[in-house]
C-alpha positions in Angstrom: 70.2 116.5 43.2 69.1 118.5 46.5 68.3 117.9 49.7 64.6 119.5 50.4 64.9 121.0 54.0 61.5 122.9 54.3 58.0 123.5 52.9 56.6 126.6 53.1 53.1 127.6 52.6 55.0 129.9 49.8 57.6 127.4 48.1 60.0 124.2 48.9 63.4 125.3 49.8 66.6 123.6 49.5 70.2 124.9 49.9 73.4 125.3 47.9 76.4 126.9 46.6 75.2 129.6 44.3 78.3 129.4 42.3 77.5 125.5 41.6 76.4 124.2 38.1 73.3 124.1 39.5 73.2 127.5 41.5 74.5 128.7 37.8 71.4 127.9 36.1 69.2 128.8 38.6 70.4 132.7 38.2 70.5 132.5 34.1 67.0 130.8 34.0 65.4 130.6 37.6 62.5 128.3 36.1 62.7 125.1 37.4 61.3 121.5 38.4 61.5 119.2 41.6 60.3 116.1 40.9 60.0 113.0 43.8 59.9 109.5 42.5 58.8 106.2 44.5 59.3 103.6 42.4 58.4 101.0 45.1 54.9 102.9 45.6 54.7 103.5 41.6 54.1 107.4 42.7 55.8 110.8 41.6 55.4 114.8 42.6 56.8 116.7 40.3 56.4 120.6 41.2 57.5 123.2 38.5 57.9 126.9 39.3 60.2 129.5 39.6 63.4 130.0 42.0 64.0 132.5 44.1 67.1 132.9 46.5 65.8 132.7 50.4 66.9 136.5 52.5 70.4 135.5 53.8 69.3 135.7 57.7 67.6 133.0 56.7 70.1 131.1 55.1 72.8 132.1 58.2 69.9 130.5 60.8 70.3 127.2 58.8 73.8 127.5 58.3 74.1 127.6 62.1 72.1 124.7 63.0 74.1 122.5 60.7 76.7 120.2 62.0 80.0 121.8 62.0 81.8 119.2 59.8 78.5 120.5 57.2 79.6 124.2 58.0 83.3 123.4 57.3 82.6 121.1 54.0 80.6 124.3 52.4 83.5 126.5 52.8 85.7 124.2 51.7 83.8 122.6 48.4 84.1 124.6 45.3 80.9 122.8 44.1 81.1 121.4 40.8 84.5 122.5 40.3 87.3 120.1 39.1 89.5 119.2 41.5 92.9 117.5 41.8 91.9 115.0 44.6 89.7 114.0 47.1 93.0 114.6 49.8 92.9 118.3 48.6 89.4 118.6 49.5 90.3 116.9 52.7 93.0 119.1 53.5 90.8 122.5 53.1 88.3 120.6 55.9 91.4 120.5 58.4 92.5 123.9 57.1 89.5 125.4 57.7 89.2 123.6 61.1 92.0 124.6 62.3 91.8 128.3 60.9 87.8 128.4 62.8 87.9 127.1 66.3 84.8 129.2 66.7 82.0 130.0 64.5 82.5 128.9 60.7 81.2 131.5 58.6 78.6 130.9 56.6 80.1 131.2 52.7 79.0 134.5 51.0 78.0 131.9 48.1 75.8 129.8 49.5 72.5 129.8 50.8 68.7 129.2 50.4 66.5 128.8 47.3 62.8 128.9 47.1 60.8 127.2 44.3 57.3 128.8 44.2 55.1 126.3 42.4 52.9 127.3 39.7 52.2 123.6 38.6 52.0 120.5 41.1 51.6 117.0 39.1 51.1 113.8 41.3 51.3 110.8 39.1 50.0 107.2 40.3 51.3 104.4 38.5 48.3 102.0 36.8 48.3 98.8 35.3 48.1 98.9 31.0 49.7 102.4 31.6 46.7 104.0 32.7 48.5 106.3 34.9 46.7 108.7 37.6 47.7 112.0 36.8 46.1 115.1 39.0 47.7 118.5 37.9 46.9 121.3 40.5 48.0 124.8 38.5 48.0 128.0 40.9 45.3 130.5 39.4 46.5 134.3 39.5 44.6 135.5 42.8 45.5 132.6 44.5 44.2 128.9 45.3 44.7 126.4 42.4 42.5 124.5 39.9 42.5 120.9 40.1 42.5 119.0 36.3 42.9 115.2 35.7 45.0 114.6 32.6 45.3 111.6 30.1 48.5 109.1 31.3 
């Protein structure tokens, strides 16, 4: 799971740890899918494309503007890595907070990621699943074609 910070007119962004599970993946295989479900509203986006890692000045201007507790907690988490106990992570925190009175530095392994659609499905639940389904799919040259598809 992610937390999308930023549409772009080029891709949706999100950060992580590059050395996650997830961050792993991404740099063996860097096709990927977001997908957004409503289940209230009976509605999902699901975006497929391909991941691309955002130029680190970016990454270090968002890294900044995060809460220093968020700073402290990337430097400290080994993301996806076992650990002994939740009071080790803790005691990293207050290592590292003690350690930085300044500026925390933004880890060399973490940063921004950039899925570029190429396919943009928005599904609409229907009664007797007879779902809405719109796929927009980006055309080489640019703009994208609009198809309905069967639920």
């Amino acid at each position: 799971m992610v937390l999308l910070k930023e549409v772009t007119e080029n891709g949706f962004v999100f950060y992580t740890n590059y050395d996650s599970r997830k961050g792993q993946e991404i740099k063996t295989n860097p096709n990927c899918a977001l997908t957004f479900y409503w289940a209230e509203l009976e509605r999902q986006v699901r975006i497929e494309g391909r991941a691309e890692i955002v130029v680190r000045e970016k990454s270090e201007k968002y890294f900044k503007s995060r809460p220093r507790a968020s700073q402290l907690g990337a430097l400290a988490s080994q993301q996806s890595a076992v650990i002994a106990s939740r009071a080790e992570l803790e005691q990293r925190v207050r290592d590292l907070d003690a350690r930085y009175s300044g500026d925390v530095p933004m880890p060399g392994n973490w940063g921004g990621v950039s899925v570029l659609p190429e396919r943009i499905e928005f599904w609409q639940g229907r009664a007797n699943r007879l779902h809405d389904r719109i796929l927009y799919r980006k055309k080489g040259e640019g703009g994208w074609r609009k198809e309905r598809l069967s639920p």
